[in-house]
C-alpha positions as CSV (number, residue, x, y, z in Angstrom):
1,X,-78.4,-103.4,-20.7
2,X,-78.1,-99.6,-20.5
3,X,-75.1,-98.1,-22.3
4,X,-73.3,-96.2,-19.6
5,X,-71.9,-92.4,-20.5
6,X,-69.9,-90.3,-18.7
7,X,-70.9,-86.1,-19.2
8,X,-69.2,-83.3,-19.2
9,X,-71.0,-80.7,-17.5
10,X,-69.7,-77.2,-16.9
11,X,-72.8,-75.6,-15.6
12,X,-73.9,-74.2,-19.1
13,X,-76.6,-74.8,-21.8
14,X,-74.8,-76.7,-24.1
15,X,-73.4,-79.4,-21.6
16,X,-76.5,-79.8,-19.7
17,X,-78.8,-79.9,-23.2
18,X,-76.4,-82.7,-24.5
19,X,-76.9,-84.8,-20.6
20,X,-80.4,-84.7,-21.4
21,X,-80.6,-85.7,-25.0
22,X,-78.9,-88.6,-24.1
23,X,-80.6,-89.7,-21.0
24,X,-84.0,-89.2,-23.5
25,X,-82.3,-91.9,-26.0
26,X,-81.9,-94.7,-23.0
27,X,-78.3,-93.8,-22.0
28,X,-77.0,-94.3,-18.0
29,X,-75.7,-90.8,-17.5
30,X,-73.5,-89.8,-14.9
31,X,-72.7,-86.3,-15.0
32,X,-69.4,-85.1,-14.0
33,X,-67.8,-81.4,-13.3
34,X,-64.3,-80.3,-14.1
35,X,-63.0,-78.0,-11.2
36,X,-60.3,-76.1,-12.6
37,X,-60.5,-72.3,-10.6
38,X,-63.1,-71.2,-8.4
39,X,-63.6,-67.8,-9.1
40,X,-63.5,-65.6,-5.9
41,X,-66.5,-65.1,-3.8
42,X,-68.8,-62.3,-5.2
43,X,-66.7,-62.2,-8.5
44,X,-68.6,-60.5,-11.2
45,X,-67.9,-62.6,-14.0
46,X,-68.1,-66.2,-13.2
47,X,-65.7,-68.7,-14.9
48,X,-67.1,-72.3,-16.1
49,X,-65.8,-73.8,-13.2
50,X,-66.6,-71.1,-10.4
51,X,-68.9,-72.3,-7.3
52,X,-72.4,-71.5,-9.5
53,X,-70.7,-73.2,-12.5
54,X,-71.1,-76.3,-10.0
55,X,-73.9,-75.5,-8.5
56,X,-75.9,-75.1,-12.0
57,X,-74.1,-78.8,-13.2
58,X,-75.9,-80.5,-9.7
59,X,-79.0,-78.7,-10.1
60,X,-79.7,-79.9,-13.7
61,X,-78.4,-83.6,-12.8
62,X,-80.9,-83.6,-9.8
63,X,-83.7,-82.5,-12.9
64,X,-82.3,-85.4,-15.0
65,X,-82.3,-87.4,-12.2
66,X,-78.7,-88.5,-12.9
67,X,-75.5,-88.9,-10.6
68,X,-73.4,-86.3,-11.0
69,X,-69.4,-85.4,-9.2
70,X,-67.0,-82.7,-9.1
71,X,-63.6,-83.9,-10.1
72,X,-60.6,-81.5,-8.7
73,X,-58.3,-80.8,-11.8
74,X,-56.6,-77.4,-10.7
75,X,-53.5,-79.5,-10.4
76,X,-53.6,-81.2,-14.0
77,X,-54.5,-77.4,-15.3
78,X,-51.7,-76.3,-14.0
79,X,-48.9,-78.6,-14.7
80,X,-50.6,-79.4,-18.3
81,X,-52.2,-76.4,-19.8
82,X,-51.0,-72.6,-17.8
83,X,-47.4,-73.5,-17.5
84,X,-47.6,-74.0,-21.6
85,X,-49.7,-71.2,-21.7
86,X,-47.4,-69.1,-19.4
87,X,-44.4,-70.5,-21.4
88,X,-46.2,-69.5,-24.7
89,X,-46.3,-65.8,-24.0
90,X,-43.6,-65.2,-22.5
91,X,-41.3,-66.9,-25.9
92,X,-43.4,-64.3,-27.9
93,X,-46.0,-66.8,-29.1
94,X,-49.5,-67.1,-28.8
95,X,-50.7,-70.1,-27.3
96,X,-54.2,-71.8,-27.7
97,X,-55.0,-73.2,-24.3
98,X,-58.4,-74.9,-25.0
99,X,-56.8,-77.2,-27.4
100,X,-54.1,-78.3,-24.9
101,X,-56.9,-78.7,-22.2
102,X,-59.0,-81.3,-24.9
103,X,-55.9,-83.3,-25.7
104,X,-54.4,-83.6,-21.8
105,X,-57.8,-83.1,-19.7
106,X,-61.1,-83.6,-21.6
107,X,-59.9,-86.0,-23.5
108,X,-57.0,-87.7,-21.5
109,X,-57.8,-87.6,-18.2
110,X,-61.5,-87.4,-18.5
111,X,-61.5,-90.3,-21.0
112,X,-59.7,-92.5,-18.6
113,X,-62.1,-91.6,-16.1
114,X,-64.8,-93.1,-18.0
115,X,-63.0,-96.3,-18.4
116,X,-62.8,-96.7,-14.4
117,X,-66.6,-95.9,-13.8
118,X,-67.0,-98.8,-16.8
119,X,-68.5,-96.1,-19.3
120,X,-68.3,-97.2,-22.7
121,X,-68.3,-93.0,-24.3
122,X,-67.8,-89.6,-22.8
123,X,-69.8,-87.1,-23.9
124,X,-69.5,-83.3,-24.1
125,X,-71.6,-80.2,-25.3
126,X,-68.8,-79.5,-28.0
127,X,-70.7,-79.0,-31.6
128,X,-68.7,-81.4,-33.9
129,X,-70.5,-84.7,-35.4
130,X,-68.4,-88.0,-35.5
131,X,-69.3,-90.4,-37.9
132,X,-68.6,-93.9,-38.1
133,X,-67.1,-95.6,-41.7
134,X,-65.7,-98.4,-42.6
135,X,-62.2,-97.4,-43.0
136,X,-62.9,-95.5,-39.0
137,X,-64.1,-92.6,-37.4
138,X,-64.2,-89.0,-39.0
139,X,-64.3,-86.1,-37.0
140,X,-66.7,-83.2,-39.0
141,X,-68.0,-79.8,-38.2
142,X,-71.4,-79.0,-37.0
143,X,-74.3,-78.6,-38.6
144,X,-74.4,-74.9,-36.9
145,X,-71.1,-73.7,-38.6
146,X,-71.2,-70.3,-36.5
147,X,-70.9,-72.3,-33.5
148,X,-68.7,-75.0,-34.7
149,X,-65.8,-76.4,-32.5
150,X,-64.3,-78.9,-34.4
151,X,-60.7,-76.8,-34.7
152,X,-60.6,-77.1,-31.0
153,X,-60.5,-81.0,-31.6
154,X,-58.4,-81.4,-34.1
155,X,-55.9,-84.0,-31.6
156,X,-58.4,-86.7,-31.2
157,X,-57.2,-89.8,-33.0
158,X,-58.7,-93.3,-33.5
159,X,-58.5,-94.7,-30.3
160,X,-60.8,-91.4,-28.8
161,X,-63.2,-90.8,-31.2
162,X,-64.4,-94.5,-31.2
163,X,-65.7,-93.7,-27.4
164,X,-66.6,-90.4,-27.7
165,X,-70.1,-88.2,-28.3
166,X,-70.7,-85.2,-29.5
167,X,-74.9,-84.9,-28.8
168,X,-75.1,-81.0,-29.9
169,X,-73.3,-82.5,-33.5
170,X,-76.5,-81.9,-35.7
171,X,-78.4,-79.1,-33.4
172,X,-78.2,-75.4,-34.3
173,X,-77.2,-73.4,-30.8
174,X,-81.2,-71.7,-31.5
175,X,-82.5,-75.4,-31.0
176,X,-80.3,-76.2,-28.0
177,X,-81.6,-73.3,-26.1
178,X,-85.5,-74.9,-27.2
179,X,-83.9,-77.9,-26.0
180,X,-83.3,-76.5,-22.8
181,X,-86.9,-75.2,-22.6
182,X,-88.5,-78.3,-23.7
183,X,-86.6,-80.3,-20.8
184,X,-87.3,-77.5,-17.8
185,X,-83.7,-77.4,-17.3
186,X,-82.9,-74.7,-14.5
187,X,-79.9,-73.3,-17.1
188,X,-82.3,-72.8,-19.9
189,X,-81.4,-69.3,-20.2
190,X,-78.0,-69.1,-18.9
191,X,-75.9,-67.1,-21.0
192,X,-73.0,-68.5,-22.2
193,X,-69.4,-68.3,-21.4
194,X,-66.5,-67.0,-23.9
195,X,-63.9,-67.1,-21.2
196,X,-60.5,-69.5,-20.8
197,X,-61.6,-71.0,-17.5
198,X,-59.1,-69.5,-15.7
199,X,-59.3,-65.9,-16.3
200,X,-62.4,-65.0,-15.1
201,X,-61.9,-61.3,-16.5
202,X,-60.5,-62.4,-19.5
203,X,-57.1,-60.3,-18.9
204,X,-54.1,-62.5,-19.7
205,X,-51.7,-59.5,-19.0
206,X,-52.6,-59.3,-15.9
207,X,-52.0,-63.1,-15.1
208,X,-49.0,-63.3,-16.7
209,X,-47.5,-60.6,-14.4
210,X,-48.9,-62.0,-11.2
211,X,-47.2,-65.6,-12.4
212,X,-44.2,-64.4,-13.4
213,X,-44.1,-62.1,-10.2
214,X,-41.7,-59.5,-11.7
215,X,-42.8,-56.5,-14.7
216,X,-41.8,-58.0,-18.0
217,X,-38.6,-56.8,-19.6
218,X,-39.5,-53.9,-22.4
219,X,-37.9,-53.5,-25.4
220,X,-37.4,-51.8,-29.0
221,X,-40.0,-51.3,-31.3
222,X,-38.5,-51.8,-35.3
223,X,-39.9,-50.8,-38.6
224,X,-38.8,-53.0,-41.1
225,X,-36.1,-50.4,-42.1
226,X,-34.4,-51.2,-38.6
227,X,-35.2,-47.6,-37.0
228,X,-36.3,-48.1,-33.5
229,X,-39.6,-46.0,-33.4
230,X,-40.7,-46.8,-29.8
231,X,-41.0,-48.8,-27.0
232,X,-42.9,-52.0,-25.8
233,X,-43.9,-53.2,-22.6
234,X,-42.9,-57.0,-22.9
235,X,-43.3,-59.5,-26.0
236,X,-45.7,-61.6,-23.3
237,X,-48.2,-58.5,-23.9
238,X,-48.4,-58.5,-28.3
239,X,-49.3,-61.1,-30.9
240,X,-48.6,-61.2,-34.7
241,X,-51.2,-58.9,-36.4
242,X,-51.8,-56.8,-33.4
243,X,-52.6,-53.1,-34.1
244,X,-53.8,-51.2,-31.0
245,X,-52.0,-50.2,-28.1
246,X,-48.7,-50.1,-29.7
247,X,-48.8,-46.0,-29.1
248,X,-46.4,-45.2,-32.7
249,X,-48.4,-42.5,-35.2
250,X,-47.2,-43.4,-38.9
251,X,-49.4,-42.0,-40.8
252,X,-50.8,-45.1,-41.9
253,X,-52.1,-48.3,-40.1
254,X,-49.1,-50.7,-38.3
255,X,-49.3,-54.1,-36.9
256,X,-47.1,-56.4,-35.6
257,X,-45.3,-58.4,-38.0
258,X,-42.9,-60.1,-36.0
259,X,-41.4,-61.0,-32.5
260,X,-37.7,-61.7,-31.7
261,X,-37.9,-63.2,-28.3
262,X,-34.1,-63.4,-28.3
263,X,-33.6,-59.6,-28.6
264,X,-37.1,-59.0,-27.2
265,X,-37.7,-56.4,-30.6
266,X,-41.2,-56.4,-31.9
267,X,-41.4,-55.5,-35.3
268,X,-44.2,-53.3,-37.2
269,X,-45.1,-53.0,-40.5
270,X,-47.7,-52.3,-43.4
271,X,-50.9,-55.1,-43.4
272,X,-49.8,-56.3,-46.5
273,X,-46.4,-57.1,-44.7
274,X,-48.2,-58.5,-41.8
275,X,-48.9,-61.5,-44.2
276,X,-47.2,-64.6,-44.8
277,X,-46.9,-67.3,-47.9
278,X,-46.8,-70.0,-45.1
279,X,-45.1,-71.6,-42.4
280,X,-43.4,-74.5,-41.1
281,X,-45.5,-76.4,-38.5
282,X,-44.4,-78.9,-35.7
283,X,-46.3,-81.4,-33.6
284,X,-48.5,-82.9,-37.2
285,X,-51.2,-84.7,-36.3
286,X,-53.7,-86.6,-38.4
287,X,-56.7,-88.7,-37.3
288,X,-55.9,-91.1,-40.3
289,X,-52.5,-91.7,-41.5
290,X,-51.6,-89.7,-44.8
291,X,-50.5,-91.6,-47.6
292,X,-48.8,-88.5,-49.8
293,X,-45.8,-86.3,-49.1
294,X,-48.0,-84.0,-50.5
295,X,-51.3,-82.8,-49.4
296,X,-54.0,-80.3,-51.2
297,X,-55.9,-78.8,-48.5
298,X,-57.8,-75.9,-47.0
299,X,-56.3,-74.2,-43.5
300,X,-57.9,-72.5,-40.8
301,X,-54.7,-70.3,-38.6
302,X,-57.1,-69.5,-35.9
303,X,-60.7,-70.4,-34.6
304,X,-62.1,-67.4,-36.2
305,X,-60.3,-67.4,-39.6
306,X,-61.7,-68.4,-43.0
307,X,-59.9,-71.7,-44.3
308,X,-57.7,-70.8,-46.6
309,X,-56.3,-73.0,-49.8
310,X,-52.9,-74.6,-48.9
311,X,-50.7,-77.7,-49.7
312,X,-49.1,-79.7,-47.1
313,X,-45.4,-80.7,-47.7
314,X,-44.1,-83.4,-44.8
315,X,-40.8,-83.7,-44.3
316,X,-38.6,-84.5,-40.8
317,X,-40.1,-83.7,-38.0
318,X,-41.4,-80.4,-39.4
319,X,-44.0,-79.4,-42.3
320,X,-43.9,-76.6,-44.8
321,X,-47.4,-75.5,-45.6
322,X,-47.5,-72.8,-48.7
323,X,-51.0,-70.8,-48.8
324,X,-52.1,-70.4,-52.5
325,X,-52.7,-66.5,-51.4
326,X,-50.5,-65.1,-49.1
327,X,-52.7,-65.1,-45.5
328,X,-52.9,-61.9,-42.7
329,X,-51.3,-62.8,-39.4
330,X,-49.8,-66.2,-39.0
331,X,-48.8,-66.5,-35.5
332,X,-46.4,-68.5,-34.2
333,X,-47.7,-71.0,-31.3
334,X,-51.6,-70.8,-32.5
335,X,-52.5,-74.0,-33.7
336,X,-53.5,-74.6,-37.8
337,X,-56.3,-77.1,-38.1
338,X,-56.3,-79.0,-41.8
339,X,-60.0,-80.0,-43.7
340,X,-61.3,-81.1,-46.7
341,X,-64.7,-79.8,-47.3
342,X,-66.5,-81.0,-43.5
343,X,-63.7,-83.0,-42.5
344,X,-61.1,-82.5,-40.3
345,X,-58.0,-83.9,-42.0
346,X,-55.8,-82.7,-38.8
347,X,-53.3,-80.1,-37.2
348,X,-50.4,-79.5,-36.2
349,X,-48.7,-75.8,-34.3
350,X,-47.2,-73.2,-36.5
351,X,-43.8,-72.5,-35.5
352,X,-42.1,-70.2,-38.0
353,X,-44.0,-67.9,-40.6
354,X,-42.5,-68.3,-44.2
355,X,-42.8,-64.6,-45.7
């Protein structure tokens, strides 16, 4: 009998590649579609979920020959993922919504939804490898490291991994898109989508101030003397690290090096004093329980920073992690992903920078 897997499939390349590498191994597929946002009608830059992102999903399960739905999840994404993201911003920290969507919707709700169609694995066109040991499952990056997605995965534990499937795992993106050729799939040259799902445009400014439905308060702009030097237009608007827009001539280059949502100050300073020894983290997760109070490990503060060499310190229901170099714009509310080597140890959410 015919494993059964449920698919993720936005529309794109990668999802549709990975519905097709599996039906090719002797899986049952059934394709299914997130519907987060439809973008409006005649928008010029179409989210993963706008009417076409559906339309391409169907069009590549009628190629496969597959069954395929369209599950309505605007409601979930709201209550789970933009009032957090919302939230986030408007406390002065930066939020990381794609993670919060895999632990509460990809994996949560979508998981469980494979259970009720009797699916033993869901499968997405993430590229991260799982592999199976005897002591459980590890979670690794991809064999294509520039398009590798394993910090946006960091959450799953045991009880996930074992019925999940990453297909893209040991593809580079150059042999997906061949991939796509090879099985005449009507998305084969799609190009692919950088956006959160929903903003469309990519302006989370914008959104915020339609949301909240009032302009953000502005405040004082500090050097680290304490002279007010200028004026901001709302913490929701800034992040740790930021340098443009800020509208303050110094002589020299500024960034933001911290933000007081209390007495809604944003403070600037040098890029040497934009960077931070480490931080206490909330919210640890491991997909293995630690043994050690103490951990040796390398750190990655953001998708597109270079891990950095850190150790680990548990305590409470907090964790002090101390870089062995001070590292450039630790920002409160983005999420630091722990590895060893290819592994993903865990994560957890920085909360305060240590300077």
């Amino acid at each position: 009998m015919k494993k059964r897997v449920l698919v993720a499939m936005s529309g794109g390349v990668d999802s549709s590649v990975a519905a097709a590498l599996l039906k090719a191994k002797g899986y049952e597929v059934i394709g299914i579609t997130m519907c987060f946002y439809l973008a409006p009608s005649g928008h010029k830059k179409k989210s993963c979920c706008s009417k076409q992102g559906v339309k391409d999903a169907r069009r590549v399960a009628h190629k496969l020959g597959i069954k395929h739905y369209v599950l309505n999840m605007q409601k979930a994404l709201e209550e789970r993922v933009i009032r957090d993201f919302c939230r986030e911003y408007l406390l002065g920290r930066t939020p990381n919504p794609c993670i919060v969507c895999n632990k509460y919707l990809k994996f949560g709700t979508l998981l469980d939804r494979a259970k009720i169609l009797d699916a033993q694995f869901l499968a997405t066109g993430h590229y991260a490898r799982i592999v199976k040991t005897p002591s459980g499952f590890l979670l690794k990056k991809a064999k294509d490291l520039k398009k590798d997605q394993s910090y946006f995965l960091y959450r799953l534990d045991q009880s996930q991994l074992k019925h999940i499937l990453f297909p893209l795992g040991n593809y580079t993106k150059k042999e997906v898109r061949k991939l796509a050729r090879k099985f005449k799939l009507p998305v084969a040259e799609k190009k692919d989508s950088q956006e959160i799902c929903f903003l469309p445009d990519g302006d989370y400014r914008s959104f915020l101030k339609k949301r909240a439905n009032k302009e953000m308060p502005p405040g004082p702009i500090v050097d680290t003397r304490g002279n007010t030097v200028g004026r901001h237009k709302g913490i929701a608007y800034y992040t740790i690290g930021q340098r443009e827009g800020l509208g303050i001539a110094r002589g020299y280059p500024v960034y933001i090096i911290r933000i007081d949502p209390k007495t809604k100050s944003i403070y600037i300073g040098s890029k040497d004093e934009a960077s931070a020894s480490g931080f206490l983290a909330k919210d640890l997760h491991f997909a293995t329980k630690p043994l050690l109070k103490k951990i040796a490990l390398k750190v990655k503060i953001r998708y597109n920073h270079h891990e950095a060499k850190a150790d680990l310190f548990s305590f409470g229901r907090k964790s002090r992690i101390i870089f062995q170099k001070p590292q450039f714009a630790v920002t409160p509310g983005q999420s630091a992903v722990f590895y060893d080597k290819n592994r993903i140890l865990g994560g957890a959410i920085i909360d305060e920078v240590i300077v």
